[in-house]
C-alpha positions in Angstrom: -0.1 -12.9 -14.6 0.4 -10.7 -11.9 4.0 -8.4 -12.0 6.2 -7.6 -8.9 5.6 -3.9 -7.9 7.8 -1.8 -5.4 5.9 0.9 -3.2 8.2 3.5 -1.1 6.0 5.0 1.6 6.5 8.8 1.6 5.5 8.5 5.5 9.5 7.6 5.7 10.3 10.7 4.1 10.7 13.8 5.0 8.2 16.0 5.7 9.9 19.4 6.0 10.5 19.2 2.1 7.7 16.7 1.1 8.2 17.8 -2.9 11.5 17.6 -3.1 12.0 14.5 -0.8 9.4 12.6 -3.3 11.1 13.5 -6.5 14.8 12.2 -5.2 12.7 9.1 -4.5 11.6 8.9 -8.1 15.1 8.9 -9.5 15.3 5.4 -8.2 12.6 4.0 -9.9 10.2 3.0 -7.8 6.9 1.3 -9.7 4.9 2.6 -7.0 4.2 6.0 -4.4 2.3 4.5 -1.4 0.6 7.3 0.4 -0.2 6.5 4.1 -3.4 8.4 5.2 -4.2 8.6 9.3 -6.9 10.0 10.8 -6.3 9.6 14.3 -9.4 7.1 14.8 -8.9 4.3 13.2 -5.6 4.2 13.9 -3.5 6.4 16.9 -1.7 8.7 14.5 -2.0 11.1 12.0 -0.4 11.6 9.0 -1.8 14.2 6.9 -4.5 14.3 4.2 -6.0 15.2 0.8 -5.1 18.6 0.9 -1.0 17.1 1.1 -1.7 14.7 -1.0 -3.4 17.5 -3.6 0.3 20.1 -3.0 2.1 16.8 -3.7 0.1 15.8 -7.1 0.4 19.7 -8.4 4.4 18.9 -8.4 4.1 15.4 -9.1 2.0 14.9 -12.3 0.1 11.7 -12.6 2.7 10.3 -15.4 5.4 10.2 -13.3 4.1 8.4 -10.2 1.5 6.8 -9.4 -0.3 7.3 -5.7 -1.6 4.0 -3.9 -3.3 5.7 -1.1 -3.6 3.3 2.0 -6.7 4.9 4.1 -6.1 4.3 7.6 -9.4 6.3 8.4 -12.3 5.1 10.2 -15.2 6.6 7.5 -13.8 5.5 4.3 -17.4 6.6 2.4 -16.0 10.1 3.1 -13.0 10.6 1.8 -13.2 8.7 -1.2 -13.9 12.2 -3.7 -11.2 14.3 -1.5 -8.8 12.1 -2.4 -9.6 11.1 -6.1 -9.7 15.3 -6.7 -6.5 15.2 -4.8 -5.1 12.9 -7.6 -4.9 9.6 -5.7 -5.0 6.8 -8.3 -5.6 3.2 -6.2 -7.8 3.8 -2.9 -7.3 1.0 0.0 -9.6 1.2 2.5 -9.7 -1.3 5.4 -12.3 -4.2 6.3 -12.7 -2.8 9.9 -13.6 0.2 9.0 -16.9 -0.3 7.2 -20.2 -2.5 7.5 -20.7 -1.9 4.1 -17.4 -2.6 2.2 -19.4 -3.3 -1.2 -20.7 0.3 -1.3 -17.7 1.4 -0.6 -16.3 -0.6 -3.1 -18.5 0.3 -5.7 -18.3 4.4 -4.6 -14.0 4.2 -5.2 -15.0 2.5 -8.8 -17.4 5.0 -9.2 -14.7 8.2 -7.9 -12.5 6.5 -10.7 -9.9 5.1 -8.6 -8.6 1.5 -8.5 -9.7 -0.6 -5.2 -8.0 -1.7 -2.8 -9.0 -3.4 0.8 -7.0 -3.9 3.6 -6.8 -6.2 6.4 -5.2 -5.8 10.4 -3.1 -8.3 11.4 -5.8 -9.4 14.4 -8.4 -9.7 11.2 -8.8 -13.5 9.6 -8.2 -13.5 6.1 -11.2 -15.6 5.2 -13.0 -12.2 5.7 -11.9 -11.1 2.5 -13.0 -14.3 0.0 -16.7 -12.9 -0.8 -14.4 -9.6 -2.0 -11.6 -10.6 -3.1 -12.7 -11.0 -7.0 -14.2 -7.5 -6.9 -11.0 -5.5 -5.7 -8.2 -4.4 -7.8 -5.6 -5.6 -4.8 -5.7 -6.6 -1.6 -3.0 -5.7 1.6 -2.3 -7.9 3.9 -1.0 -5.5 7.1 2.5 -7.1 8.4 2.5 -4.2 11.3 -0.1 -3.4 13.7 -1.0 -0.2 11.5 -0.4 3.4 12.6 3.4 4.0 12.6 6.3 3.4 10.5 9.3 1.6 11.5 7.8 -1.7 13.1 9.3 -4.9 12.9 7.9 -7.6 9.8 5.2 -9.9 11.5 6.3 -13.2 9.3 2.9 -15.1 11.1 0.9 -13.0 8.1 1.9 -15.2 5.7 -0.3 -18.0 5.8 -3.1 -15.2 5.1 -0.8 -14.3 1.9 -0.6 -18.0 0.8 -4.1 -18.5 1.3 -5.0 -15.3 -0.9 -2.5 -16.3 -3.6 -4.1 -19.9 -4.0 -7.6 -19.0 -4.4 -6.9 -15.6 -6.5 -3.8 -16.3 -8.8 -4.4 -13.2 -10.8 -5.2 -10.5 -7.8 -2.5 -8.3 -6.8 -1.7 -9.1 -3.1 0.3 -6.1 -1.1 1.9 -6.5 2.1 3.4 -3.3 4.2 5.4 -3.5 7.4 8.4 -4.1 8.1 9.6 -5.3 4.7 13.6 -4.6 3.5 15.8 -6.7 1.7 16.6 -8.9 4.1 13.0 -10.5 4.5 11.2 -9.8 1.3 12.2 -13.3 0.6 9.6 -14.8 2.8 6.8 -12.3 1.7 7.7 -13.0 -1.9 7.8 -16.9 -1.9 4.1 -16.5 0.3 2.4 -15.2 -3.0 3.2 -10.9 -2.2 3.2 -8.9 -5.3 3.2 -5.7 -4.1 5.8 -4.5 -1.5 5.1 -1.4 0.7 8.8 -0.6 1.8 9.2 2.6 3.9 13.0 2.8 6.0 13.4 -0.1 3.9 13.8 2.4 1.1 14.5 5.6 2.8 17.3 4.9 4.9 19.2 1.9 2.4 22.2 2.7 1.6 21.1 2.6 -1.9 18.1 3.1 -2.5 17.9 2.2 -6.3 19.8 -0.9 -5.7 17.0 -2.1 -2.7 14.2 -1.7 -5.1 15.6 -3.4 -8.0 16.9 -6.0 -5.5 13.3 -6.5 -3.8 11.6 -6.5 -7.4 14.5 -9.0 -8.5 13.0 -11.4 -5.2 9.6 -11.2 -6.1 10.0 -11.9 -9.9 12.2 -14.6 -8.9 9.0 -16.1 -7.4 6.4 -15.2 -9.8 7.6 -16.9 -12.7 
């Protein structure tokens, strides 16, 4: 049985005090950190890399949060060490972005780091069925990827429905555009895992929104 997991993305944080801004998030008890790596290739922005993501870890010990490291990058093969030294601890890398997403597969597994594979919008979902039972998790994009702050595409869901009847026991994420207000829809579609960036950052509460969005997805898990 899967279990409903809540992950703030730092990209909504803020920057100028990355360290600090991370641990505040902590306090509300988030079961996830997702880490949003651009390159500025794959997708038209850039975030910032291992070497962050390595500061970050040195003040952030593995215990106390656990990195799922969306790769936004258009050579996933290459930054699969980087980022397990940097301390990442899940490793989603998108369909697009390879010809060869079973070597890559098998080279995260290798770097000891959970797998994870990813999915734009614009990208079918059938894609992913030859993978699916050889990945730890699978994200189903609900943005056009590249920039925080985008509206929820509710069309994704049929992808999420599909996923969740064929693979009952897979994690399923979905990030974009998720809050309180529509994590109903993801939820009831077969979501597990909820990416939730101004979601998070800018609720009023943020302590309340995650319980209230792990509350939803609970709700429809069991």
């Amino acid at each position: 049985m899967v279990e409903p997991i809540i992950a703030p993305s730092i990209l909504s944080g803020d920057f100028g005090n990355l360290v600090e801004d991370t641990k505040r998030m902590l306090k509300n008890n988030p079961d996830w950190l997702h880490v949003d790596i651009m390159d500025g290739h794959f997708v038209p922005n850039i975030s910032f890399g291992p070497m962050v993501v390595k500061a970050l870890r040195s003040e952030v010990p593995k215990e106390e949060a656990y990195f799922d490291c969306h790769m936004m990058v258009s050579n996933p093969l290459q930054w699969i060490e980087p980022m397990a030294d940097a301390g990442g601890q899940s490793y989603t890398f998108h369909y697009e972005a390879t010809d060869e997403p079973l070597k890559v597969i098998e080279a995260i597994r290798k770097a000891g780091m959970k797998v994870g594979i990813s999915i734009k919008p614009g990208t079918p979902v059938d894609v992913l069925f030859p993978l699916a039972d050889k990945v730890d998790m699978v994200l189903i994009m609900t943005v056009e990827p590249g920039f925080g702050g985008q509206s929820f595409m509710p069309d994704m869901m049929p992808k999420v429905e599909e996923l969740r009847a064929k693979f009952p026991n897979l994690n399923i994420e979905v990030d974009g555009g998720l809050t309180q207000h529509n994590i109903d829809v993801a939820a009831g579609a077969g979501a597990n895992v909820v990416v939730a960036g101004t979601g998070v950052y800018k609720a009023d509460d943020p302590a309340k929104a995650i319980a209230d969005m792990r509350s939803c997805i609970a709700s429809h898990l069991h």
